[in-house]
C-alpha positions as protocol buffer text, in pm:
chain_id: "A"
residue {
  index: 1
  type: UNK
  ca { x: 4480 y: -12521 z: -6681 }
}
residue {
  index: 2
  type: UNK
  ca { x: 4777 y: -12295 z: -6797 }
}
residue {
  index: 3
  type: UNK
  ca { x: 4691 y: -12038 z: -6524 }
}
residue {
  index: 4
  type: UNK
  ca { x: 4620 y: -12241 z: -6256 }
}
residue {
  index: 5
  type: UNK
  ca { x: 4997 y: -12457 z: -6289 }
}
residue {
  index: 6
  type: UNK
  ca { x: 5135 y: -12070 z: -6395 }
}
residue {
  index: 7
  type: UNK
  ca { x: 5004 y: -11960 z: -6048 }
}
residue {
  index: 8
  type: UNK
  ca { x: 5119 y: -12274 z: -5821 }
}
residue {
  index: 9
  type: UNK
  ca { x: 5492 y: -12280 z: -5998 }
}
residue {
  index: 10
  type: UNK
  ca { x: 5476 y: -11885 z: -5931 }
}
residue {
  index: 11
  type: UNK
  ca { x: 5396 y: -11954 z: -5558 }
}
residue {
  index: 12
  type: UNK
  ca { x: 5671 y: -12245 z: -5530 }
}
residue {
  index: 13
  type: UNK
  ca { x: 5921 y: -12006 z: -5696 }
}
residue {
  index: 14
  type: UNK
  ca { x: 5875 y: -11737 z: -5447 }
}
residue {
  index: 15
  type: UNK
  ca { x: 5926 y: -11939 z: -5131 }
}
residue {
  index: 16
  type: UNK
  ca { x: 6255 y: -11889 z: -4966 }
}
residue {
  index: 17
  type: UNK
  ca { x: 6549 y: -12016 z: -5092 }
}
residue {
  index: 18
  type: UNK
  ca { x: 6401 y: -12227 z: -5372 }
}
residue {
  index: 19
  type: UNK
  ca { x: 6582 y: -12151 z: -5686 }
}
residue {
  index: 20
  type: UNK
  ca { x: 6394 y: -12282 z: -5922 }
}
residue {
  index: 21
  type: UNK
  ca { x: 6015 y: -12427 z: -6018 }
}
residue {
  index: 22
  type: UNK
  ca { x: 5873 y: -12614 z: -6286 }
}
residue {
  index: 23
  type: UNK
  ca { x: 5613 y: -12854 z: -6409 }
}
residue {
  index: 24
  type: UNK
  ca { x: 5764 y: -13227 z: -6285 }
}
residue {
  index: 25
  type: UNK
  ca { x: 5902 y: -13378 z: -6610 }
}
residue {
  index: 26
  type: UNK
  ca { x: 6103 y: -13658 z: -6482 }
}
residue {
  index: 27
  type: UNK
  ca { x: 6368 y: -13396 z: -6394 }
}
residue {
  index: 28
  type: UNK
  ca { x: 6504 y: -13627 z: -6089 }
}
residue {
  index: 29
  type: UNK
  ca { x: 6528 y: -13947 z: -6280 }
}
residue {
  index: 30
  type: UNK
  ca { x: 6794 y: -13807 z: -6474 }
}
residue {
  index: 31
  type: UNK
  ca { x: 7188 y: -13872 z: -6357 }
}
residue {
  index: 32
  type: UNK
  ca { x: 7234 y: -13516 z: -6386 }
}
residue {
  index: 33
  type: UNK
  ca { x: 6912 y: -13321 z: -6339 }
}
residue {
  index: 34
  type: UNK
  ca { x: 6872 y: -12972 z: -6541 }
}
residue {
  index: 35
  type: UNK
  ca { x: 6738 y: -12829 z: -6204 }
}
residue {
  index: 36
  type: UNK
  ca { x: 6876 y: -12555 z: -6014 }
}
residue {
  index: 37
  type: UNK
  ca { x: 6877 y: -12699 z: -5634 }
}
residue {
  index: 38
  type: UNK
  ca { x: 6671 y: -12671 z: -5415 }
}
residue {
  index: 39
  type: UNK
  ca { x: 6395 y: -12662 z: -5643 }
}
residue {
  index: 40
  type: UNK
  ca { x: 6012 y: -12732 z: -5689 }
}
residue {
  index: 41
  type: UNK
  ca { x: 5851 y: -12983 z: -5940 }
}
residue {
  index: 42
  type: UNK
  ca { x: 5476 y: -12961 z: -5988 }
}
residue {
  index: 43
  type: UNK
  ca { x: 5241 y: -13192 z: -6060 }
}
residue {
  index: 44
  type: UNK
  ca { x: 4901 y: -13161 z: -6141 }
}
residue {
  index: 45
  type: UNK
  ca { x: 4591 y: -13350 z: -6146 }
}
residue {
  index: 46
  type: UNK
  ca { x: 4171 y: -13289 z: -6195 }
}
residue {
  index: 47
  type: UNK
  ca { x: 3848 y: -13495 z: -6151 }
}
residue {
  index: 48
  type: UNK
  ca { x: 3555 y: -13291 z: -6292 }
}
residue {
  index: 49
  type: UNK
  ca { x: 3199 y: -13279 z: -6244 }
}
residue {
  index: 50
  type: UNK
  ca { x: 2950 y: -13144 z: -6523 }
}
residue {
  index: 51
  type: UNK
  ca { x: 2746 y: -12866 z: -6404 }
}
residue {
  index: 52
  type: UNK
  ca { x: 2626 y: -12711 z: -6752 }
}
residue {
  index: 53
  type: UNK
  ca { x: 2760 y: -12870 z: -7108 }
}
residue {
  index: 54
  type: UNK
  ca { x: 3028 y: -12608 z: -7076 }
}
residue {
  index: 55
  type: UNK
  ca { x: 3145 y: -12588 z: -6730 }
}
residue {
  index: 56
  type: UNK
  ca { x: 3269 y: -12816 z: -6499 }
}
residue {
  index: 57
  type: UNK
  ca { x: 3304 y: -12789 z: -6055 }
}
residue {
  index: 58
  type: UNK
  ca { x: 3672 y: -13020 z: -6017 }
}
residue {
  index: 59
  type: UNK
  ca { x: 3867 y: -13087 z: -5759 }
}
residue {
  index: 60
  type: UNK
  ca { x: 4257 y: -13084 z: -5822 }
}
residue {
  index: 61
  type: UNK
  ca { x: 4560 y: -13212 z: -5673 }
}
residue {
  index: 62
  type: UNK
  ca { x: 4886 y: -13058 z: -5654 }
}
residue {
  index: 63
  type: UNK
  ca { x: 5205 y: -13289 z: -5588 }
}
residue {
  index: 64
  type: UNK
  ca { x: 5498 y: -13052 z: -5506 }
}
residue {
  index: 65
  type: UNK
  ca { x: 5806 y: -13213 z: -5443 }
}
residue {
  index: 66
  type: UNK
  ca { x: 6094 y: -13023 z: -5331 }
}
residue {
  index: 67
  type: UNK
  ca { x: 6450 y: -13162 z: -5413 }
}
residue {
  index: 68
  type: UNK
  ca { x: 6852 y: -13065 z: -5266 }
}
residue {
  index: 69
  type: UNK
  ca { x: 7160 y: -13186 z: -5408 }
}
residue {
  index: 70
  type: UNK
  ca { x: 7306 y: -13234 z: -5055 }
}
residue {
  index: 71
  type: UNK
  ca { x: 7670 y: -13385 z: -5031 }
}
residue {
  index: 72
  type: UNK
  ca { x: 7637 y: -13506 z: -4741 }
}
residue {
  index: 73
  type: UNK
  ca { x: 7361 y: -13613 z: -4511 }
}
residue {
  index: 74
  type: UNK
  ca { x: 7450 y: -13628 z: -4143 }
}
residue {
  index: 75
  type: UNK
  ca { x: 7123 y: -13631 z: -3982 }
}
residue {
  index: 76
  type: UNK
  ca { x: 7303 y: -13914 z: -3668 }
}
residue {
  index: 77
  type: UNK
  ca { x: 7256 y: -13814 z: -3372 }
}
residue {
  index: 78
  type: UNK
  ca { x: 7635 y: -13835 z: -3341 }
}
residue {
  index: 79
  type: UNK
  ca { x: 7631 y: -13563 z: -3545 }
}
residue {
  index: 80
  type: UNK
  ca { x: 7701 y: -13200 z: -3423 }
}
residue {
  index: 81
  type: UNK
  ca { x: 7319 y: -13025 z: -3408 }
}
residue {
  index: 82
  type: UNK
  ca { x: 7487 y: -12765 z: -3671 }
}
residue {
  index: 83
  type: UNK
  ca { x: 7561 y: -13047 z: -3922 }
}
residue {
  index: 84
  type: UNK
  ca { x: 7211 y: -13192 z: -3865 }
}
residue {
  index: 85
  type: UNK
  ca { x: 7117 y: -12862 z: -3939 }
}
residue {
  index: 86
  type: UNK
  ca { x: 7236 y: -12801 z: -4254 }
}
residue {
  index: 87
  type: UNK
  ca { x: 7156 y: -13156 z: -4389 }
}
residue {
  index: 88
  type: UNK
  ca { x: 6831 y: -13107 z: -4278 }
}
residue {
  index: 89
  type: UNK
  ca { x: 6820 y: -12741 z: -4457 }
}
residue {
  index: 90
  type: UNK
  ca { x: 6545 y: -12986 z: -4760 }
}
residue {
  index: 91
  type: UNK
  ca { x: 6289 y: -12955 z: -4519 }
}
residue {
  index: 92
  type: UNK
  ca { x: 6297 y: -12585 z: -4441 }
}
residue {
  index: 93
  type: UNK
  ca { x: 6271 y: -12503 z: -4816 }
}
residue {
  index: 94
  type: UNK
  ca { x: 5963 y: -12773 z: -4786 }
}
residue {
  index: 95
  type: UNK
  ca { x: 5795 y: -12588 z: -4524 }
}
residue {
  index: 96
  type: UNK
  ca { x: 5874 y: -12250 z: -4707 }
}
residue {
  index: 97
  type: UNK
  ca { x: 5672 y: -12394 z: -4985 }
}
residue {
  index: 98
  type: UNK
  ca { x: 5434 y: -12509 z: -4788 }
}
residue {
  index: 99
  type: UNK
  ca { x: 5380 y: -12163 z: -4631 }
}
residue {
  index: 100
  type: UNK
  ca { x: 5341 y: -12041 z: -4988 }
}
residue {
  index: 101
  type: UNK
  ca { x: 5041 y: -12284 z: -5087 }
}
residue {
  index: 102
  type: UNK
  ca { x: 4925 y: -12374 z: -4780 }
}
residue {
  index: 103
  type: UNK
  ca { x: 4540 y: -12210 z: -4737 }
}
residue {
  index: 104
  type: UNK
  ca { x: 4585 y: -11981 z: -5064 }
}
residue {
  index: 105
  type: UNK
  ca { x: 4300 y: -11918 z: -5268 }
}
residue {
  index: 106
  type: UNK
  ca { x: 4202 y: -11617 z: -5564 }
}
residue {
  index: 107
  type: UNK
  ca { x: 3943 y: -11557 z: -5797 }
}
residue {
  index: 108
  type: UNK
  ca { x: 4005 y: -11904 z: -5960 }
}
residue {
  index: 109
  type: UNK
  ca { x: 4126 y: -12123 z: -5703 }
}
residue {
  index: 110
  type: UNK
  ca { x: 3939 y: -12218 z: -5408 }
}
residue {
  index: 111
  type: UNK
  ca { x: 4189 y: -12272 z: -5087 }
}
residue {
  index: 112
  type: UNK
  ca { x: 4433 y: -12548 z: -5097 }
}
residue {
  index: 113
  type: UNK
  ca { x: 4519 y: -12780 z: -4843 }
}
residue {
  index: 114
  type: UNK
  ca { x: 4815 y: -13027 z: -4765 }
}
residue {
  index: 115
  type: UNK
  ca { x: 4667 y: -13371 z: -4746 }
}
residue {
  index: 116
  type: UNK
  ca { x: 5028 y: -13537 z: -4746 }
}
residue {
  index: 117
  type: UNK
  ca { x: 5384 y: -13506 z: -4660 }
}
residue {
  index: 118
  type: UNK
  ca { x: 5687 y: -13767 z: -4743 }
}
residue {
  index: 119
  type: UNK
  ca { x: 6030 y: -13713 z: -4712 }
}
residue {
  index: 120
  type: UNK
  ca { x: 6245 y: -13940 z: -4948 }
}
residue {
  index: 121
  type: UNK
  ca { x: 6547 y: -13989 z: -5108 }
}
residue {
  index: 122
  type: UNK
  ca { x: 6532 y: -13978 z: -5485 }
}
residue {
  index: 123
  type: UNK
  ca { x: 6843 y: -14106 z: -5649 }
}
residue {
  index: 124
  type: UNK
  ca { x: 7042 y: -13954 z: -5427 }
}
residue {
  index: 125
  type: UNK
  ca { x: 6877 y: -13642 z: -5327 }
}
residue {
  index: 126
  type: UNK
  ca { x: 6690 y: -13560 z: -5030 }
}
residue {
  index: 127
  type: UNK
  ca { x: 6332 y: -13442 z: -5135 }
}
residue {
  index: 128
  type: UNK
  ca { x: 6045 y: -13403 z: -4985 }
}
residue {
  index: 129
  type: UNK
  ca { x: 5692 y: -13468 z: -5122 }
}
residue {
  index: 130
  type: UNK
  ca { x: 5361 y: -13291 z: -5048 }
}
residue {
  index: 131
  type: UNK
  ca { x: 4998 y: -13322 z: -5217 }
}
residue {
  index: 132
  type: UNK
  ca { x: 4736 y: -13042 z: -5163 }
}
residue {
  index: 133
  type: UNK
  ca { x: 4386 y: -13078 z: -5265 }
}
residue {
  index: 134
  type: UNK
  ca { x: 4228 y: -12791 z: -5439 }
}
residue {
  index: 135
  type: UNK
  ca { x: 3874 y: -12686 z: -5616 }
}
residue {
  index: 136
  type: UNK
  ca { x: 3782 y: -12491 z: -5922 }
}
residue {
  index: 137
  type: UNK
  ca { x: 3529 y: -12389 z: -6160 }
}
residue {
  index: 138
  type: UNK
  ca { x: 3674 y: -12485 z: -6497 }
}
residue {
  index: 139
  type: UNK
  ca { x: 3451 y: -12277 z: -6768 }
}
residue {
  index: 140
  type: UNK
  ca { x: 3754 y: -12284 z: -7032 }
}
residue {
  index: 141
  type: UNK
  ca { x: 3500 y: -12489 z: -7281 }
}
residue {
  index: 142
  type: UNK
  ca { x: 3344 y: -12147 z: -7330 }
}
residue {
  index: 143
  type: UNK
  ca { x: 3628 y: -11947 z: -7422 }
}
């Protein structure tokens, strides 16, 4: 499981402007989050299904959310577009990621695909959500 979370944090880290990803460990709840914004927190999750006493076909889920420390949110529309803009700059780093992930698939992952999008507000800062469904062949009994 260490390579496939190594390959999905390496693939959030490299989207555009994200400055930082890691494995989700309750980073946001904090008053002060040790995050660098805007940044991705990864989640993952596996069902498995025995094929031979050593290997397993699973099916995985990946919950990325993406998180900005925003001052201020001025999404109105009596807001100038430009402000808008800006406070709306969470969800391009979202789709960035999304770009990343979206479809990808090597020699240990079969393609992933976005089953969900939310965009919230976690204690103050504007994230944004997504869960991707993935399969693998998980034969690290036999190593």
């Amino acid at each position: 499981m260490t390579d496939i979370f190594l390959t999905f944090r390496d693939l959030c880290a490299g989207a555009d402007g994200i400055k930082e990803a890691d494995r989700d460990n309750g980073q946001l709840n904090q008053a002060n989050p040790a995050v660098n914004f805007p940044c991705a927190l990864i989640k993952l999750t596996f069902n498995g299904s025995t094929l031979t006493t050593k290997t397993q076909q699973c099916k995985g889920s990946l919950q990325v959310t993406v998180a900005h420390n925003l001052m201020k949110m001025e999404t109105t529309s009596l807001a100038p577009d430009e402000a808008a803009q800006r406070s709306l700059a969470f969800v391009t780093y979202a789709n960035n990621v999304y770009k990343k992930l979206q479809g990808y698939a090597d020699a240990m992952i079969n393609y992933t695909d976005r089953i969900s999008y939310t965009d919230m507000n976690v204690n103050g800062l504007a994230t944004v959500v997504m869960t991707f469904n993935f399969g693998f062949l998980d034969q690290s009994a036999e190593d």
